[in-house]
C-alpha positions in Angstrom: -75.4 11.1 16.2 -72.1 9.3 15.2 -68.9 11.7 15.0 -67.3 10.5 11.6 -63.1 11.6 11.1 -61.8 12.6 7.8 -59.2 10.1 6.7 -56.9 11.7 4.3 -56.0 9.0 1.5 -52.3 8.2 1.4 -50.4 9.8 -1.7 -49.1 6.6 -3.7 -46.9 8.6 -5.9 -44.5 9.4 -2.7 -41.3 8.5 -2.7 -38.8 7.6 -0.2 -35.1 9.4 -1.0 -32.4 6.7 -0.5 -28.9 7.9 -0.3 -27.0 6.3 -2.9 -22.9 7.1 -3.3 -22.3 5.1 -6.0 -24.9 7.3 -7.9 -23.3 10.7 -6.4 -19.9 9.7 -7.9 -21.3 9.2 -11.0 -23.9 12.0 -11.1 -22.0 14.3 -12.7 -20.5 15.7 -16.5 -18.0 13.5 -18.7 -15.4 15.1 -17.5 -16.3 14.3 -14.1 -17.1 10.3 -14.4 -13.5 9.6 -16.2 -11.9 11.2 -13.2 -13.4 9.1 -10.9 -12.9 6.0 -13.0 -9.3 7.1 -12.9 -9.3 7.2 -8.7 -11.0 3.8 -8.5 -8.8 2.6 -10.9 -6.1 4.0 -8.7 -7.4 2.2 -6.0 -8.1 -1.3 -7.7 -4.1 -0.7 -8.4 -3.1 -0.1 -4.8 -4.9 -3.2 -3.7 -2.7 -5.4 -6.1 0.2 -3.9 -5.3 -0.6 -4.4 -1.5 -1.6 -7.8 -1.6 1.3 -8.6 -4.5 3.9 -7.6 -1.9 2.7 -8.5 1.1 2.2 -12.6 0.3 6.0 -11.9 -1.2 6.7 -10.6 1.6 5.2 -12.8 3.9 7.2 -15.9 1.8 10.2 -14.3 1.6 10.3 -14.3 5.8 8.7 -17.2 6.5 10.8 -19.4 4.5 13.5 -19.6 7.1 15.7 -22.1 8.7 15.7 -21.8 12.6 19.2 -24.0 12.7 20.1 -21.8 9.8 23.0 -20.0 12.6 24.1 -22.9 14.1 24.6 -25.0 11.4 26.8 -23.0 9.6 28.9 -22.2 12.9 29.5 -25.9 13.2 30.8 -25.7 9.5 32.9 -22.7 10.5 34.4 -24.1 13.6 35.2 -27.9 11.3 37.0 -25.7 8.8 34.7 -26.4 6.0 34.1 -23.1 4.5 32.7 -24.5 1.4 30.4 -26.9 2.5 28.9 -23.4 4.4 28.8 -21.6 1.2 26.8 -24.8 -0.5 24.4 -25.3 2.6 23.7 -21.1 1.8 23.1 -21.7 -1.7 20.4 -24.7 -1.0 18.6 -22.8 1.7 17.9 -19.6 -1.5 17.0 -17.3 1.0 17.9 -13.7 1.7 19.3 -14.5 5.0 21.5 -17.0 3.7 22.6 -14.9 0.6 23.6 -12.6 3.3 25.4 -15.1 5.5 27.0 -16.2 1.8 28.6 -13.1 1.0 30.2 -12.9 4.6 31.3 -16.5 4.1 33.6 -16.0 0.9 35.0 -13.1 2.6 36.3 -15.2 5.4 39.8 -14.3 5.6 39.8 -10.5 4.5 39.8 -7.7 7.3 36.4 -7.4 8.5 35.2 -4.1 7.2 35.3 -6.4 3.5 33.2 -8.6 5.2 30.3 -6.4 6.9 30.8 -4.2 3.8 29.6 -7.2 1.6 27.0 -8.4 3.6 25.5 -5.3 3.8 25.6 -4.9 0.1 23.7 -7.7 -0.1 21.5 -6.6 2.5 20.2 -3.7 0.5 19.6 -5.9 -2.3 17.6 -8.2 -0.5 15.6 -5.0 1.0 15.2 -3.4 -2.3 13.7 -6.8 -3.9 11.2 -6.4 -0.9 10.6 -2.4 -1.6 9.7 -3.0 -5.3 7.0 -1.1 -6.5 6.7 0.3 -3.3 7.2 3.5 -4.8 4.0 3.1 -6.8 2.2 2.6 -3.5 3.3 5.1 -2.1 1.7 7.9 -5.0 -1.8 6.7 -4.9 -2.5 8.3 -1.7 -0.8 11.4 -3.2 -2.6 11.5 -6.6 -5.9 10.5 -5.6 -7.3 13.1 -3.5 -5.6 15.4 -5.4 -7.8 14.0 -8.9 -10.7 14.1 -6.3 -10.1 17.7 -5.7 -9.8 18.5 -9.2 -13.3 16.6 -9.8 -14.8 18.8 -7.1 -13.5 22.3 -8.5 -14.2 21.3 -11.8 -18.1 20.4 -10.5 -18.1 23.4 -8.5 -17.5 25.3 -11.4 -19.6 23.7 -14.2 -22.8 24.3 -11.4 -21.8 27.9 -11.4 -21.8 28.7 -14.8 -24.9 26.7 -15.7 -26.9 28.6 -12.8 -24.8 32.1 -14.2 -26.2 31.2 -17.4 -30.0 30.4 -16.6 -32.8 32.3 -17.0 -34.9 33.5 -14.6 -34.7 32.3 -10.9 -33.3 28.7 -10.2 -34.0 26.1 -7.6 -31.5 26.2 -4.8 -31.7 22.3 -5.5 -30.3 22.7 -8.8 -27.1 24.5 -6.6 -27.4 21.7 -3.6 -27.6 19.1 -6.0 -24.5 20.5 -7.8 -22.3 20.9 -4.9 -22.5 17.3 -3.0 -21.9 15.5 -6.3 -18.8 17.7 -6.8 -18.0 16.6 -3.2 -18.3 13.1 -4.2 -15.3 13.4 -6.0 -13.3 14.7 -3.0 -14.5 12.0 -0.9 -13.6 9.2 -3.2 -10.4 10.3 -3.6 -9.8 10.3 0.5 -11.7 6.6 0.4 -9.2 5.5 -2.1 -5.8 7.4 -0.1 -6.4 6.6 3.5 -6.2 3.0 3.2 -3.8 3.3 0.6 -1.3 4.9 2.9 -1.8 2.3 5.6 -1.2 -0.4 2.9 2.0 1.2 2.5 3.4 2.0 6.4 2.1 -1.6 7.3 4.0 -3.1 4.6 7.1 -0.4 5.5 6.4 -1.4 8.9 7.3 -5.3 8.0 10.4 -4.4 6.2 11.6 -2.7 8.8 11.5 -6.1 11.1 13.6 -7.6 8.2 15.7 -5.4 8.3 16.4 -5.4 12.2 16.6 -8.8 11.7 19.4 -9.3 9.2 21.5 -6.4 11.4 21.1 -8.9 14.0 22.1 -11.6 11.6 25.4 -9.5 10.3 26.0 -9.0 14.5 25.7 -13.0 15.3 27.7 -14.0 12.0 30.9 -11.2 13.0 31.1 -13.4 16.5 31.0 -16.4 15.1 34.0 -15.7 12.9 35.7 -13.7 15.5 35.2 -16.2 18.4 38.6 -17.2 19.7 39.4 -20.8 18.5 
């Protein structure tokens, strides 16, 4: 007598779940899909700005003459105080703008001649700050949007449940709530790395501007060096 096993068939209509974000973000009501449009949009913005300003960045400092110091101390020391001023305006860079300035003030007391070049230093950091500011709201706006996706979800799932007959599914309520959360974690996917875009590219101003102070310092004992 053969002992025969009962072999349950496999259920071909099964389906395997598969977590999908993109579809979470865009799971829920109008309302709902055009704000996270406007947080990825916020995002695709942030990434221009970041890369916009860092290659100008990036130029703006690379671009630099290592003998830019010396040569225009040699000038200095020969006298020829306008051949410094033309070697400043071929170099077009914000160091030598900045060493320009100081140059035509050769001769005035020295707090015209710091007071200038640090004029000009602020210009120079303000070119490298523009837009900056526009950075710097994208990690404020978007998780705020974000949140407001999420109450706003929160809410709609609420009223359609207050306003169905009979009992509901608790997935109807599940499925509600983590689409509505979608929107809170967009908004944090878009604001995190926008605020390192902005301290890193902070963070590289910064070093120009330590660097022109140090500029201003070497310039003021040039001029003051006794003869």
């Amino acid at each position: 007598m053969f002992l025969q096993t009962a072999v349950q068939p496999m259920n071909p209509q099964a389906q395997e779940t598969v977590f999908s974000f993109w579809k979470i973000i865009f799971h829920g009501n109008l309302f709902a899909n055009v704000v996270m449009i406007t947080v990825l949009a916020l995002g695709v913005f942030a990434l221009y700005i970041f890369f916009e300003r860092l290659f100008y960045i990036n130029r703006m400092l690379k671009i630099n003459d290592i003998n830019l110091m010396n040569n225009i101390a040699d000038m200095l020391q020969e006298g020829k105080i306008q051949a410094a001023v033309d070697y400043c305006e071929r170099q077009n860079t914000p160091e030598a703008r900045i060493l320009e300035k100081g140059i035509t003030r050769i001769g005035r007391p020295i707090s015209d001649i710091v007071s200038a070049m640090e004029s000009q230093g602020q210009i120079e950091v303000s070119k490298l700050e523009k837009n900056l500011n526009l950075l710097a709201s994208v990690p404020s706006l978007a998780p705020m949007l974000g949140l407001l996706g999420t109450v706003i979800g929160i809410i709609m799932t609420f009223f359609a449940m207050s306003n169905a007959e009979g009992s509901f599914s608790p997935k109807t309520l599940s499925e509600g709530i983590y689409t509505a959360l979608g929107q809170t974690a967009t908004g944090l996917a878009v604001a995190i790395p926008s605020n390192f875009f902005y301290n890193l590219l902070l963070t590289k101003i910064d070093k120009f501007v330590l660097k022109i102070q140090h500029l201003s310092t070497d310039f003021l004992d040039i001029i003051n060096k006794p003869a």
